[in-house]
C-alpha positions as CSV (number, residue, x, y, z in Angstrom):
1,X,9.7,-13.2,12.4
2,X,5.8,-12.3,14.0
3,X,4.9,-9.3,13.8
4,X,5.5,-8.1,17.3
5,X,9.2,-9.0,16.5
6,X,9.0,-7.2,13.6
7,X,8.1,-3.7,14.9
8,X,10.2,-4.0,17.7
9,X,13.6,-4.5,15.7
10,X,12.7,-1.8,13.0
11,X,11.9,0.3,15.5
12,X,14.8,0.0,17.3
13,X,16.9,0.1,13.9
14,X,15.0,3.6,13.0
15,X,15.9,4.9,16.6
16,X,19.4,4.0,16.7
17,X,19.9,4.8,12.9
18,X,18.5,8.4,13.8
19,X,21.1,8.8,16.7
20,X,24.1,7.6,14.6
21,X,22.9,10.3,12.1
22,X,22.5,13.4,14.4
23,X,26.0,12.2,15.7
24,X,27.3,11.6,11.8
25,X,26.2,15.7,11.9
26,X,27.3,17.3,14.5
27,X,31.0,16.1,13.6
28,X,30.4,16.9,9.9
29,X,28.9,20.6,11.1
30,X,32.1,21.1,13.7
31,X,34.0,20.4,11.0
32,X,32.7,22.4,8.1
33,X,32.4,25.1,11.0
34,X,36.1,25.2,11.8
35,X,37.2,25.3,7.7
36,X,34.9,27.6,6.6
37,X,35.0,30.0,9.9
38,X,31.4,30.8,10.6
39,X,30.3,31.5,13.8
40,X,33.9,32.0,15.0
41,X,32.8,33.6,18.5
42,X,31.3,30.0,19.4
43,X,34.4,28.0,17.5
44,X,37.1,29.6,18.7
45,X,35.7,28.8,22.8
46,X,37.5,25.8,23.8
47,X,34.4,24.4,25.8
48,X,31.8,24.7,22.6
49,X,34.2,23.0,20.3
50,X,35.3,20.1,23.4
51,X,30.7,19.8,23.9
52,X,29.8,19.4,20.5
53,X,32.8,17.4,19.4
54,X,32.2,15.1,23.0
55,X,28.2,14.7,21.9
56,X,28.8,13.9,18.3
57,X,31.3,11.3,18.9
58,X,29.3,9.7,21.7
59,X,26.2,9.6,19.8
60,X,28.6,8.4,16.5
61,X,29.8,5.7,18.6
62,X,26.6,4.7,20.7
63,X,24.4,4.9,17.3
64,X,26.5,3.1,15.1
65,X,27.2,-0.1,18.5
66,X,23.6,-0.4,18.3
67,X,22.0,0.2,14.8
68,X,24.7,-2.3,13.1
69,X,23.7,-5.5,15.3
70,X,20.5,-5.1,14.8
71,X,20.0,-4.4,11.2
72,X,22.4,-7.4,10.4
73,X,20.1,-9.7,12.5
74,X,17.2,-8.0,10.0
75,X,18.8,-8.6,7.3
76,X,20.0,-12.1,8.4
77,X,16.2,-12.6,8.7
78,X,15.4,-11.5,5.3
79,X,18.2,-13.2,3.5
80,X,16.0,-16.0,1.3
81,X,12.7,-15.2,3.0
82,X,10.1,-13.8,0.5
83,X,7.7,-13.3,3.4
84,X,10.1,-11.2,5.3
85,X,11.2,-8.9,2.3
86,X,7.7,-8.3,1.4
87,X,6.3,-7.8,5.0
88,X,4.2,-4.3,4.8
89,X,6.2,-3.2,7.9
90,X,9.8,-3.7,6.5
91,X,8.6,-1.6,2.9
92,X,7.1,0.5,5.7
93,X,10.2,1.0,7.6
94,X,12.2,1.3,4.3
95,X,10.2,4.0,2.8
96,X,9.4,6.2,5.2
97,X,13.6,6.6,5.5
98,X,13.6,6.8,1.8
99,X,11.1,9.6,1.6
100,X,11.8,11.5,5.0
101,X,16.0,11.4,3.7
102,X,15.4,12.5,0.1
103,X,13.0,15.8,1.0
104,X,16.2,16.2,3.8
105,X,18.3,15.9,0.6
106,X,16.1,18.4,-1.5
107,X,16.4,20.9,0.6
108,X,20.0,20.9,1.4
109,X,20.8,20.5,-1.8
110,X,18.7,23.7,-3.0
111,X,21.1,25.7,-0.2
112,X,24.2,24.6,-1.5
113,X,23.4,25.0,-5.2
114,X,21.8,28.3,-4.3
115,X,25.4,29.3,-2.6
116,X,27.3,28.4,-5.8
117,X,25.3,30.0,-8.0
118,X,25.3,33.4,-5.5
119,X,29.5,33.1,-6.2
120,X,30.3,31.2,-3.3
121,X,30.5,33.9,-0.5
122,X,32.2,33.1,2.6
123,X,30.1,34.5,5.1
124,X,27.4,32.2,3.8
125,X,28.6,28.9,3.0
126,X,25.7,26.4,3.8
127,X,27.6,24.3,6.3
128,X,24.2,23.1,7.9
129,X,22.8,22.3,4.5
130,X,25.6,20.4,3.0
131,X,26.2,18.3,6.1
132,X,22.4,17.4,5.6
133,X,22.8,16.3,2.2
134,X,25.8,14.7,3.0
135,X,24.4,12.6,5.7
136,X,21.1,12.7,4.9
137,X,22.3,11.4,0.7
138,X,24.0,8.8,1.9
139,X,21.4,7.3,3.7
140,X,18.9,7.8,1.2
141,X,21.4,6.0,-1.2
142,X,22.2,2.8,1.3
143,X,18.8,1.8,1.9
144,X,17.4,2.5,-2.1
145,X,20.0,0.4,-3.0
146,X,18.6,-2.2,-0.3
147,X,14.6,-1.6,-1.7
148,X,15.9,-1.9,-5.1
149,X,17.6,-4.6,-5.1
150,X,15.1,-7.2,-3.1
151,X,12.3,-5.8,-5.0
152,X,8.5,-5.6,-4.1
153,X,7.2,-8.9,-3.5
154,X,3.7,-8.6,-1.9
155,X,0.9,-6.1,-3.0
156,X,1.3,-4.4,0.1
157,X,5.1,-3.5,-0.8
158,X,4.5,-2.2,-4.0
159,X,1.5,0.4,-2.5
160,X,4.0,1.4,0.1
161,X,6.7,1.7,-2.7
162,X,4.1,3.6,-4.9
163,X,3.5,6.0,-2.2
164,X,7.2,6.9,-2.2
165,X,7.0,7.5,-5.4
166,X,4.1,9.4,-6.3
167,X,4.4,11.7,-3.0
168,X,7.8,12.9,-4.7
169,X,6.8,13.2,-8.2
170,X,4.0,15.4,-6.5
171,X,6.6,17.3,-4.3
172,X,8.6,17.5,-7.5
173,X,6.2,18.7,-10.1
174,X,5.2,21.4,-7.5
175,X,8.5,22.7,-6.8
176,X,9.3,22.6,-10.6
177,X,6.0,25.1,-11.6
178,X,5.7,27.2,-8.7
179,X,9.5,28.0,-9.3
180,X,9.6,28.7,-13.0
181,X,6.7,30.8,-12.5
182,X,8.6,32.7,-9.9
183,X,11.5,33.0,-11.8
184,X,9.6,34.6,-14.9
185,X,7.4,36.6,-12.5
186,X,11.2,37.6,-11.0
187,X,12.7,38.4,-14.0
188,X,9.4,40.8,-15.6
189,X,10.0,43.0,-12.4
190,X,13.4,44.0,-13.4
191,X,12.8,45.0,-16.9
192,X,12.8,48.5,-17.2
193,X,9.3,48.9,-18.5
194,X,7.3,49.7,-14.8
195,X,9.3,53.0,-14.6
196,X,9.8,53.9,-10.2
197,X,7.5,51.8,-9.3
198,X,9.6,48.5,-8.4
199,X,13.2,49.3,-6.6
200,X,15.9,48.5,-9.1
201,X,18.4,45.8,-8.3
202,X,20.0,43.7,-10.3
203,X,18.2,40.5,-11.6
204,X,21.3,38.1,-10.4
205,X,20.4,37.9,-6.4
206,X,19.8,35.8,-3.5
207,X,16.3,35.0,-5.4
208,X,17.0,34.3,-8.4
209,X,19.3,31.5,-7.7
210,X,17.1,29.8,-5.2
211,X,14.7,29.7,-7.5
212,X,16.6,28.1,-10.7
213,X,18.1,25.9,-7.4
214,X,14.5,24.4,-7.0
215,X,13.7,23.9,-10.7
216,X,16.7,22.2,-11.4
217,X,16.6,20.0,-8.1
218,X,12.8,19.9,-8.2
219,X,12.7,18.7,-11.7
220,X,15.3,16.1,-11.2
221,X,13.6,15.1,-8.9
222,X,10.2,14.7,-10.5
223,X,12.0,13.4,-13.3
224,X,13.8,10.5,-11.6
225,X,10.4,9.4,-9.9
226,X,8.0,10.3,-12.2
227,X,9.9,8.3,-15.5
228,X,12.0,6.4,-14.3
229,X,10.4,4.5,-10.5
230,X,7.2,5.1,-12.5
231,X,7.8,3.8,-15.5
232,X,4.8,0.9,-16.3
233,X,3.1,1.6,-13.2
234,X,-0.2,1.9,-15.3
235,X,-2.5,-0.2,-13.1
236,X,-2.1,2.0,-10.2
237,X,-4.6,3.8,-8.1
238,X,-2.2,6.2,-6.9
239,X,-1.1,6.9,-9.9
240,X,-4.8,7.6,-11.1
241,X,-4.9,9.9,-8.0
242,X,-1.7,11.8,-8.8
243,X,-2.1,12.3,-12.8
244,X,-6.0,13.4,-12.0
245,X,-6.0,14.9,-8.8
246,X,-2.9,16.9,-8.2
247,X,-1.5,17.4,-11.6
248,X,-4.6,17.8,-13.6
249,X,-6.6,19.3,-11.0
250,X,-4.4,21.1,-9.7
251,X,-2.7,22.7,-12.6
252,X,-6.6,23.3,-13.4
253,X,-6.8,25.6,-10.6
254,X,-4.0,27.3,-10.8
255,X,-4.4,28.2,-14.3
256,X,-8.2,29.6,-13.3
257,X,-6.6,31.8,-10.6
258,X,-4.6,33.8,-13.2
259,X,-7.2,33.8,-15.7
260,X,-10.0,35.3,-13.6
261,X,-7.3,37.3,-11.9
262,X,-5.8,38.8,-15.6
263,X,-9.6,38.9,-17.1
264,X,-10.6,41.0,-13.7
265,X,-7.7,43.4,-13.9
266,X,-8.2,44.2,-18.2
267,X,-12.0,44.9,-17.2
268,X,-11.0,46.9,-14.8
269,X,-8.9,49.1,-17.0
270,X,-11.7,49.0,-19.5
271,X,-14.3,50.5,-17.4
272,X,-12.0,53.3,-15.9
273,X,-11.1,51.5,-12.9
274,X,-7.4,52.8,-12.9
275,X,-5.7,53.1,-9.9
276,X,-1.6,53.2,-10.4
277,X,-0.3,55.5,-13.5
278,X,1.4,54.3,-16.3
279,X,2.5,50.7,-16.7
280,X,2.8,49.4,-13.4
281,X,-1.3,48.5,-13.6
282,X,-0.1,45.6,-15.8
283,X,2.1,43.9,-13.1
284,X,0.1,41.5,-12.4
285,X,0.9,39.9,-16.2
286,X,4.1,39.5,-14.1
287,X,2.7,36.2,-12.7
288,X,-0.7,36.0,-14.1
289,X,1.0,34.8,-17.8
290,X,3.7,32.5,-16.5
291,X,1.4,30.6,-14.3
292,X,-1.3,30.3,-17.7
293,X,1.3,28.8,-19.5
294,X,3.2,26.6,-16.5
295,X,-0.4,24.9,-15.8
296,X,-1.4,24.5,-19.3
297,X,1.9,22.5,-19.9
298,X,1.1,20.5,-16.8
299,X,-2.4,19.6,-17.9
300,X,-2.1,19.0,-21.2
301,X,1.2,16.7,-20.7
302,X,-0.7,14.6,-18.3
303,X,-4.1,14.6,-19.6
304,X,-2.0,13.2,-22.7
305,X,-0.2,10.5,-20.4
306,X,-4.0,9.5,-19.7
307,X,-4.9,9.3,-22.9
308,X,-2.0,6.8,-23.8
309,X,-2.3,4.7,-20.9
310,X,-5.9,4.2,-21.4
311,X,-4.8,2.6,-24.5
312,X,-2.9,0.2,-22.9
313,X,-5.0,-0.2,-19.5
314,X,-8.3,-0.2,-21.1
315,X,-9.7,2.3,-18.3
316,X,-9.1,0.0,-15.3
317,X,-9.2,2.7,-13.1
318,X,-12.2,5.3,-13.5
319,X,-12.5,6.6,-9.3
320,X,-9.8,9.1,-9.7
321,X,-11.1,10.6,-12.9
322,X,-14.6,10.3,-12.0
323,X,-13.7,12.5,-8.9
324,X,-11.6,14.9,-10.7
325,X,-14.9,15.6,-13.3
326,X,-16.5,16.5,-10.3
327,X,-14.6,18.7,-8.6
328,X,-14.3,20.5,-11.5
329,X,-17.5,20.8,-12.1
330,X,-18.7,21.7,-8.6
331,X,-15.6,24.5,-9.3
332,X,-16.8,25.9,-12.5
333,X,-20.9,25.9,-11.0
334,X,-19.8,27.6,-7.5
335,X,-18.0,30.5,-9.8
336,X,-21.0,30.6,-12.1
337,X,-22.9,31.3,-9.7
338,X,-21.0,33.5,-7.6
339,X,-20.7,35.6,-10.6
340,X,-24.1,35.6,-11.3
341,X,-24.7,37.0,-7.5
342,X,-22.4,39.8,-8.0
343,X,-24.5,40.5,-11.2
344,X,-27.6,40.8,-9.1
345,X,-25.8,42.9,-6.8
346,X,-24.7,45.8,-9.3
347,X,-28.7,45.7,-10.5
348,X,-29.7,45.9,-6.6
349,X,-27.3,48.6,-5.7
350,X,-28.4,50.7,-8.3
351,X,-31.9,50.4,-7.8
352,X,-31.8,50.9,-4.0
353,X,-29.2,53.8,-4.9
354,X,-32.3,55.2,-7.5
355,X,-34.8,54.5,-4.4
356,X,-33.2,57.1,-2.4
357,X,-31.1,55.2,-0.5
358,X,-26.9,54.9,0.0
359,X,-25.1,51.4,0.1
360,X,-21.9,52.3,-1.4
361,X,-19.7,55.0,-0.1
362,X,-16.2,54.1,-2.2
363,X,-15.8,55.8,-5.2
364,X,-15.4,53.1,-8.5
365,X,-17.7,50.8,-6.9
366,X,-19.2,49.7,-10.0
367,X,-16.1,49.0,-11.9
368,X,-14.7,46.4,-9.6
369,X,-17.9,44.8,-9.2
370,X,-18.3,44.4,-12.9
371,X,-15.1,43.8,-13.8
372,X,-15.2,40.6,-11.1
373,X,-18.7,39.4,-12.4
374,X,-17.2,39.7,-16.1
375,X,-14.1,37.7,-15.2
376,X,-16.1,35.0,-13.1
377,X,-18.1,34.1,-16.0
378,X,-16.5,34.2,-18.6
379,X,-13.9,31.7,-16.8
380,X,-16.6,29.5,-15.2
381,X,-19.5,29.3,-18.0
382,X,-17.4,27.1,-20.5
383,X,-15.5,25.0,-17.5
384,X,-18.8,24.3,-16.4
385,X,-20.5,23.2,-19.4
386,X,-17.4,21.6,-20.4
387,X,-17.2,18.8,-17.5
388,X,-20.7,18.7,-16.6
389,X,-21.4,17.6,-19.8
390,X,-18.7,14.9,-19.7
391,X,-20.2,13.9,-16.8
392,X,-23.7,13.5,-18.4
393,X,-22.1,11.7,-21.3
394,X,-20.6,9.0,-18.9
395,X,-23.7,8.4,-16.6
396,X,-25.5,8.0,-20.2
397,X,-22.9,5.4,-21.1
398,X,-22.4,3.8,-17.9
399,X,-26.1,2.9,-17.2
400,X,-27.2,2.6,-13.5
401,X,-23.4,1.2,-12.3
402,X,-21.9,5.0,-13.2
403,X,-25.3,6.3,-11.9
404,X,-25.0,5.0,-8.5
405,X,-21.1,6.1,-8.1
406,X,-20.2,7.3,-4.6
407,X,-18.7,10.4,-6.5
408,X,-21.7,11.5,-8.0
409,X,-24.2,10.5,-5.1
410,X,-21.8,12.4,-3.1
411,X,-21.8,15.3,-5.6
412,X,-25.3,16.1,-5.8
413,X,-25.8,15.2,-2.2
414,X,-23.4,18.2,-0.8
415,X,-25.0,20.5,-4.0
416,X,-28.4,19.9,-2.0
417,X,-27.1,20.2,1.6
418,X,-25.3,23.6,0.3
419,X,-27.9,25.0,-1.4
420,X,-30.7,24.3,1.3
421,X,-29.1,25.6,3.8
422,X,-27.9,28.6,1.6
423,X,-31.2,29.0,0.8
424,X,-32.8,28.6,4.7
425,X,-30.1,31.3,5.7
426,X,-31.4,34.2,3.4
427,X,-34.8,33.0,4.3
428,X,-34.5,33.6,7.6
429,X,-32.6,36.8,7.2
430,X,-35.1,38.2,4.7
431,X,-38.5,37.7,7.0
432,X,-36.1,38.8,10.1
433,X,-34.9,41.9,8.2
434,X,-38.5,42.6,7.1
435,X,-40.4,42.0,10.6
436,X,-37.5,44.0,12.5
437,X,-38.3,46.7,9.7
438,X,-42.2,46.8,10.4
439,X,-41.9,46.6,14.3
440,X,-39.8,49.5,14.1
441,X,-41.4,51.9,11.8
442,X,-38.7,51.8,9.3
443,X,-39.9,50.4,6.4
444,X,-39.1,50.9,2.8
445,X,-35.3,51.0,1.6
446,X,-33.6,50.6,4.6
447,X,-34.9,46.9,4.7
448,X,-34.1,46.6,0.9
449,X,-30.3,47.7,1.4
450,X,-30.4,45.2,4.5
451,X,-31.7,42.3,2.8
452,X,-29.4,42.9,-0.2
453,X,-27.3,39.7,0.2
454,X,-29.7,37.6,1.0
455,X,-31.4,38.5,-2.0
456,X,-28.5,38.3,-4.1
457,X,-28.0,34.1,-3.1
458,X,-31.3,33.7,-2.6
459,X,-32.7,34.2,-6.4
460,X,-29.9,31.7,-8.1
461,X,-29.8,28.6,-5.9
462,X,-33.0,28.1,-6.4
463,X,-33.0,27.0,-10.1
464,X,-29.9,24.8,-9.6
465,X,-31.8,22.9,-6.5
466,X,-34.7,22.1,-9.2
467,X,-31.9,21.3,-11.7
468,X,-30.1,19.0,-9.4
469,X,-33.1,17.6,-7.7
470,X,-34.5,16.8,-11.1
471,X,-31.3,14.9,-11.8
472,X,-30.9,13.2,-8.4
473,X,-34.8,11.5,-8.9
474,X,-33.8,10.5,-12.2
475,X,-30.8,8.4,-11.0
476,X,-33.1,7.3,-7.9
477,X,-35.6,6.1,-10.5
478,X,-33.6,4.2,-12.6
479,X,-32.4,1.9,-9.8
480,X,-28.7,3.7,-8.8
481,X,-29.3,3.7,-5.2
482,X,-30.7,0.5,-4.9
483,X,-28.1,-1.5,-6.8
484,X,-27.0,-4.8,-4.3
485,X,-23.9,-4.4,-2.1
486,X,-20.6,-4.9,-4.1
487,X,-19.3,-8.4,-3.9
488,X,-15.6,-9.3,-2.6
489,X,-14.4,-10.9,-5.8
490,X,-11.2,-12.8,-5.5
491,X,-9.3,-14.4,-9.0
492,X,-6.9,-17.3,-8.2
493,X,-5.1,-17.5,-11.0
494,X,-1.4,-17.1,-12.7
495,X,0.7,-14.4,-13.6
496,X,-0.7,-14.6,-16.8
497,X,-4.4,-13.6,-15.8
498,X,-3.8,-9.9,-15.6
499,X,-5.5,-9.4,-18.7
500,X,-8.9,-11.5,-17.7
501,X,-8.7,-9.7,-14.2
502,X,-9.0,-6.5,-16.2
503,X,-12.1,-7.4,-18.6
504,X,-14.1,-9.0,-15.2
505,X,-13.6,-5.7,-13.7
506,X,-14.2,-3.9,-17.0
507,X,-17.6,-6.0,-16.8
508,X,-18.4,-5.8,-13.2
509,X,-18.1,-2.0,-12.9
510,X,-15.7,-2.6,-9.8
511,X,-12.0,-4.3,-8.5
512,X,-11.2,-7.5,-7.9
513,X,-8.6,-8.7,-5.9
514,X,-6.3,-11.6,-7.7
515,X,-4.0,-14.4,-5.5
516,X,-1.2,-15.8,-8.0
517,X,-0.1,-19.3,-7.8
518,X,3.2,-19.5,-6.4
519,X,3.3,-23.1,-8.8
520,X,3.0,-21.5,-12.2
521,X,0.3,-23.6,-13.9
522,X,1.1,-25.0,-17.6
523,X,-2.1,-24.3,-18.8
524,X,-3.1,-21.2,-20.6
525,X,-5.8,-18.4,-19.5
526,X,-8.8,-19.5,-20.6
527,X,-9.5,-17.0,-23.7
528,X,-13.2,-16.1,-23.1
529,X,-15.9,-14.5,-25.4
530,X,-17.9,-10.9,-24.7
531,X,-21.1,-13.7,-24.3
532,X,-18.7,-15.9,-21.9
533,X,-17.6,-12.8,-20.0
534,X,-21.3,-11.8,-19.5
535,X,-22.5,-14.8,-18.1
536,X,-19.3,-15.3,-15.7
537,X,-20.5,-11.8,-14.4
538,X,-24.0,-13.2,-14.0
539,X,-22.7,-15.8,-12.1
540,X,-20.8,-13.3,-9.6
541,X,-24.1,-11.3,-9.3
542,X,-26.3,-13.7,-8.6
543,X,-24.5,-15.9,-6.2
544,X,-25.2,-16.6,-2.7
545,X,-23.5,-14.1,0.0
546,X,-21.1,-11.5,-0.2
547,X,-17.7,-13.2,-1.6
548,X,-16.8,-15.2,-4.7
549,X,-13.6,-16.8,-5.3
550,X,-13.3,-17.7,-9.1
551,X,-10.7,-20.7,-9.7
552,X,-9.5,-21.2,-13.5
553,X,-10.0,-24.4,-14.3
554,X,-8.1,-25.5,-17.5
555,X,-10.3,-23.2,-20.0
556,X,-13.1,-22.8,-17.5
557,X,-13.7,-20.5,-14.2
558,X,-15.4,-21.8,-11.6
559,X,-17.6,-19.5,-9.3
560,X,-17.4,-20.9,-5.9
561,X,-19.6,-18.4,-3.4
562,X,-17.8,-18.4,-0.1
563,X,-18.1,-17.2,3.7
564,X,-15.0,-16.9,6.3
C-alpha cells in the first residue's frame, strides 16, 4: 500500500475500533448497572435504560460493520508482506492502542482490586472500572497478540515498539515507589507513637488498599515490560534514556528531597527550633525514610543493570549517561551554592542586626536558616564532587571527542548564561539600591538590609564563572569546538556485523547506521586488528564530503565517499 493508503485505512480502523468500544461499554456499564444496583434513580426510568441501551447497541453494531472490513483488508495487505508489517505507521497504529489500552487497563484494574480488598461493598462496586478493563483488556490482548506474533521487522518498528515498552516500565517503576512509600508513610501514621496529633482510624481503609492496588498492578506491570519485552534490548537508546534518566536520575532526586528534608528537620531540633511537642516533630521520618530507602533500591538495581550490560555492549551508548552526569552535577553545584548563599545570609543579618538595623521580625530566624544551609551542604558537597569528578575523569579519557560533547558544551554554556545574568541582576540592584540611597539622604544600613540578596548571589557565582570559564577555554584550546562536522556513516553488511558496527562506533566516537543484506552472504566478517580498525577510521575521517558507505568485501571494507 502507499502511504496515503496507509494512513487512511488505520485511521479509519482506529476511529471505527473506538466507536465499537464505547458501544462494547455502554452495554457492559447498563449491564453491570442493573446487577449491581447503583444509581437505581436513573436505572429504574424506563427512558434512561431504552437511551443508553438504544446508543450502545447502535454504536456496537455500526462500530463493529465498519472496523471488521477494513482491518481484514489490512490484514489481507500484510499477510506475506515484510514491507507492510514493518511500515512505521502500522507499529504506529499498533502501539499507540497497545499503550493507550494497557494504562486504560491499569487503572481499572487498580479500582476493582481496590474494591476487593475494601470487602466488596455494594454501594461501591466499580462498574465503570471493570467494564474498562474488560473492554479495554481485551483489546489490549487482540492486538499484542497481533504485534507479537509478526514481529518487528524494520528499525523503525522496533523504536516504536521500544517506546511502548520503556514508557510502561517508566509508568510502572513510578507507580511501584511512589506507592510503597505511601503505604509505609500510611502505615507510620497509625502507630500509636504521635499521641493526638493524627486522628485515629484504623490502618485497613479506602487508602491503604489503593495503594497495595497500585504496587501490585504497577509492579506487574513494570515487571512484564521491564524483564520480559525488555529482555536483550541492550543496544537501545531508549533504554540508555530510561535506566539513566528516569530511573537513576530520578530515584537520585527523590532520594536528595528526603535527605535535605530529614537533615533540615534534625538541625532544626538541634538548635532549638521546636515547634510541635512531643513526638509528632518526627513525622516527617514518616516519608522522609521510606522514600531513602525506595530510591536507593531503584538506583542501585539499575546502576547495577548498567554495569552488566556494559559488559556485554562494550559502552555503545554513552549520550544518556553523559547527560545524566551532568544533570547531576549541575544539581549538586546549584544546591552548593544555594547553601552557601544562605550561609552569607545568617553572617549578613547579623551584622546589619549588630549595625542597628532590623531585617528579621519572626522569632527562630536563625535556626531555620541554619538548619537549611547545614542540610544543603552536607547533601550537595559530596554529590557534587562525586560526578564532577566523573565527569573530569571521562573528558581526560575521552580526549577532544568527549570534550566537544553537545552535553558538556551545553553544560557549561547554560552555567555561563546563568551565572552572568545572575551576576548582572545583583549588579544592577546593588548600584540602584546605593544611588537611590545617596539621592535620598538615607544612607548607611538601610541600603545594606536592601542590598542583602543581592549581596548574598553576588559574592559566590563569581568564583564558579572563573572556574567554569577556566574549563570552557581549556576544551576551546584543545580543539573541541572545532572538531569537523560528524559524518553519516552507513555499514552494508550481514547480520553478523553487529559486532564490527559496535567497535567502528567504539572508534569513531559516534553512531553508525547499518543496512543488512536481505541475501545472507557466506562469507565471514572480516576479523580486523586495533591497527586495522584505526586506519578504517582514518579513512572515514578523511574522506571527501559528508557520507561514507563502507561495503565488506570478503575480509576487506571498502570506503566509498558518497553524495545523494
Amino acid at each position: 500500500m502507499s502511504t496515503i493508503k496507509r494512513i487512511y485505512f488505520y485511521t479509519v480502523s482506529l476511529i471505527t475500533l473506538s466507536i465499537l468500544a464505547v458501544g462494547g461499554q455502554m452495554l457492559l456499564r447498563l449491564a453491570f448497572d442493573l446487577i449491581g444496583g447503583q444509581t437505581l434513580t436513573e436505572i429504574r426510568s424506563p427512558g434512561f435504560t431504552t437511551q443508553q441501551l438504544s446508543l450502545g447497541l447502535a454504536l456496537l453494531v455500526i462500530g463493529a460493520a465498519l472496523w471488521l472490513p477494513f482491518w481484514r483488508f489490512v490484514q489481507r495487505q500484510v499477510a506475506g508482506s515484510p514491507a507492510e508489517t514493518g511500515s512505521t505507521i502500522r507499529k504506529l497504529f499498533l502501539n499507540i492502542i497497545l499503550l493507550v489500552t494497557a494504562l486504560f487497563s491499569l487503572y481499572a484494574a487498580v479500582d476493582f482490586l481496590t474494591w476487593l480488598m475494601s470487602g466488596l461493598p455494594q454501594q461501591q462496586f466499580p462498574a465503570g472500572g471493570l467494564v474498562n478493563l474488560i473492554v479495554a483488556g481485551a483489546i489490549w490482548f487482540y492486538h499484542w497478540r497481533v504485534e507479537h506474533e509478526e514481529g518487528q521487522p524494520s528499525p523503525a518498528s522496533r523504536t516504536l515498539r521500544r517506546w511502548y515498552v520503556y514508557i510502561l516500565s517508566a509508568w510502572g517503576l513510578v507507580s511501584l515507589s511512589l506507592n510503597l512509600v505511601r503505604s509505609i508513610n500510611f502505615a507510620i501514621f497509625r502507630l500509636p507513637v504521635w499521641g493526638e496529633t493524627i486522628a485515629s482510624s484504623g490502618v485497613w481503609n479506602t487508602s491503604l488498599p489503593e495503594n497495595l492496588s497500585w504496587i501490585l498492578l504497577g509492579g506487574g506491570i513494570w515487571v512484564f515490560h521491564w524483564f520480559y519485552m525488555a529482555q536483550g534490548d541492550f543496544g537501545s537508546t531508549l533504554r540508555q534514556v530510561y535506566i539513566y534518566l528516569v530511573a537513576i536520575l530520578g530515584g537520585a532526586l527523590a532520594g536528595l528531597v528526603a535527605l535535605v528534608t530529614s537533615t533540615y528537620n534534625i538541625f532544626h531540633l538541634v538548635f532549638g527550633g521546636l515547634v510541635v511537642d512531643g513526638s509528632a516533630h518526627f513525622l516527617f521520618l514518616g516519608w522522609t525514610i521510606p522514600t531513602i530507602l525506595v530510591a536507593a533500591t531503584v538506583w542501585l538495581y539499575h546502576q547495577n543493570a548498567v554495569q552488566e550490560e556494559v559488559a556485554q555492549l562494550h559502552e555503545r551508548q554513552l549520550s544518556a549517561r553523559r547527560i545524566y552526569l551532568y544533570l547531576m552535577s549541575f544539581l549538586g553545584l546549584v544546591t552548593l551554592i544555594t547553601g552557601l548563599s544562605v550561609f552569607l545570609g545568617i553572617l549578613l543579618n547579623v551584622w546589619i542586626q549588630a549595625a542597628g538595623g532590623v531585617t528579621v521580625v519572626a522569632a527562630g530566624w536563625w535556626q531555620n536558616q541554619l538548619s537549611i544551609c547545614l542540610a544543603l551542604l552536607i547533601v550537595a558537597t559530596p554529590i557534587w564532587l562525586y560526578y564532577w569528578k566523573t565527569v573530569l575523569q571521562m573528558a581526560a579519557e575521552g580526549g577532544v571527542i568527549e570534550r566537544g560533547a553537545r552535553s558538556r558544551r551545553v553544560y557549561l554554556y547554560v552555567i555561563l548564561a546563568i551565572v552572568i545574568i545572575l551576576l548582572a541582576a545583583d549588579l544592577v540592584n546593588i548600584i540602584y539600591q546605593l544611588l537611590n540611597g545617596l539621592l535620598q539622604g538615607t544612607p548607611g544600613v538601610n541600603i545594606l538590609r536592601d542590598v542583602k540578596w543581592s549581596l548574598q548571589t553576588l559574592l559566590l557565582p563569581v568564583p564558579v564563572l572563573l572556574y567554569h570559564w577556566r574549563v570552557l577555554r581549556q576544551d576551546q584550546h584543545l580543539g573541541a569546538e572545532k572538531l569537523l562536522p560528524a559524518k553519516t556513516v552507513t555499514l552494508l553488511a550481514s547480520e553478523r556485523a553487529s559486532g564490527l558496527a559496535s567497535r567502528i562506533e567504539q572508534k569513531l566516537g559516534s553512531g553508525i547506521r547499518l543496512l543488512r543484506h536481505l541475501d545472507e552472504p557466506s562469507e565471514d566478517m572480516p576479523d580486523l586488528s586495533d591497527e586495522e580498525l584505526d586506519n578504517l577510521v582514518t579513512r572515514i575521517e578523511t574522506a571527501p564530503g559528508n557520507k561514507v558507505m563502507l561495503v565488506v568485501v570478503g575480509d576487506k571494507v571498502m570506503v566509498l565517499p558518497y553524495r545523494e
